[in-house]
N, C-alpha and C positions, 0 to 999 in steps of 0.2 A: 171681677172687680178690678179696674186700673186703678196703681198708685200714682198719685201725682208727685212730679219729682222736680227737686231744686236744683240745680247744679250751683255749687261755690267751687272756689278758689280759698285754699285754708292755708295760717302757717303753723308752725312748728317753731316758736320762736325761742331760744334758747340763747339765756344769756350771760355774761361772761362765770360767772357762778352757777353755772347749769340747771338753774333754774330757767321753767318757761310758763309764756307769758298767755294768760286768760284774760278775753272781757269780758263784760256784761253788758247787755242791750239794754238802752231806757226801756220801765214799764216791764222786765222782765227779771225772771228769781235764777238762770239759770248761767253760767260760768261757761265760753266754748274757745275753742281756737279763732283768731283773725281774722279775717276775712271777710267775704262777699259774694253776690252773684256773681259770674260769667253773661257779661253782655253778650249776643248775637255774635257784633265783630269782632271778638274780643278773644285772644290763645288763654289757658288760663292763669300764667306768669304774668300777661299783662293786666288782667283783673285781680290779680292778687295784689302788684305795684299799685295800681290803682287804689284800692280797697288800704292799703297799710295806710299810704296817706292820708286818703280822707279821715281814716277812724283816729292812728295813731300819729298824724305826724311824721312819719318814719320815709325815709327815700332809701331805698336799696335796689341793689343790683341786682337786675332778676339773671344775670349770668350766676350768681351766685345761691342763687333759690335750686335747692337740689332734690327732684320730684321725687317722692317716696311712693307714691302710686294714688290709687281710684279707691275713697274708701266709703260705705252708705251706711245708714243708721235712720230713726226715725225723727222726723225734725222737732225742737226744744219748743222751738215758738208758732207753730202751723200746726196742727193736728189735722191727722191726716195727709201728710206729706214725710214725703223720705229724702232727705240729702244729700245728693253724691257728690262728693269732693274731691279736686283735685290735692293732694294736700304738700305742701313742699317744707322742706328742712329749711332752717335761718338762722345763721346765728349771729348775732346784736349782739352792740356796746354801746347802744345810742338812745337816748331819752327816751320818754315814750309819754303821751300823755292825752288821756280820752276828749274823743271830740267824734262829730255826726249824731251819730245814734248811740255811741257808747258812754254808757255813763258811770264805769266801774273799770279798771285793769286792776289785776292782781298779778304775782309772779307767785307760782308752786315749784315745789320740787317734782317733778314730772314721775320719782320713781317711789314717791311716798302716800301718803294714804292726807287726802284733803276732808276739811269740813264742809266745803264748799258744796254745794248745790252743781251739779255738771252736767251738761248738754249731754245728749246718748251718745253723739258721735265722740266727743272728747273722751267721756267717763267711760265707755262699753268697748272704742277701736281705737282714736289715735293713742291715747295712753298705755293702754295696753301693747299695742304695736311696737311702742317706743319701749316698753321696760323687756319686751320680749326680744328686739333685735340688739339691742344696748347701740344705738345709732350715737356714733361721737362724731362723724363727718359723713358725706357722701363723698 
């Protein structure tokens, strides 16, 4: 049996009170990190720059997007599919406000325990990753 696989571009957005930042997709119950597909042409900092705008608005510097690695889990909204992400560090002091597909931002404390309803990869790898390495910069 082949998985069918998604590749994104995720962030790690963390901001100026260390808290970081979740959305929610229209039409869906579940909380993940940023992001979006990896077009064809596309490195996956460029689809990440990409993806922040359309959803949040947000312009940054993908020199300053600092890749933490390749991480998979099984996808929130596709069953039957797995996600592997490229996923990068960010840290924001800049507005942020839902737009495309997103119909929810929240900001969490990354090292706390949420209510929230959470994507496998946010809830099961990046968070974990993130309270295991205590990442403050790359």
């Amino acid at each position: 049996m082949t998985t069918s696989l998604i590749r994104i571009a995720a962030a790690l957005l963390i901001g100026p009170d260390g808290r970081t930042l979740l959305v929610r997709k229209r039409g869906t119950r579940a909380f993940m990190q940023p992001g979006g597909k990896i077009e064809a042409h596309e490195q996956p900092v460029q689809a990440l720059v990409r993806e922040l705008g359309e959803e949040l608005g947000l312009r940054i510097d993908p020199a300053q997007a600092c890749h933490l690695g390749v991480f998979s889990a099984p996808a929130a909204n596709e069953p039957g599919f797995v996600v592997q992400a490229e996923v990068f560090l960010l840290n924001i002091d800049a507005p942020v406000s839902p737009a495309a597909e997103i119909e929810e931002v929240c900001w969490i404390d990354p090292v706390g325990d949420s209510d929230l309803v959470l994507a496998p990869l946010t809830g099961e790898v990046i968070l974990p990753f993130y309270r295991a390495t205590h990442l403050a910069a790359c």
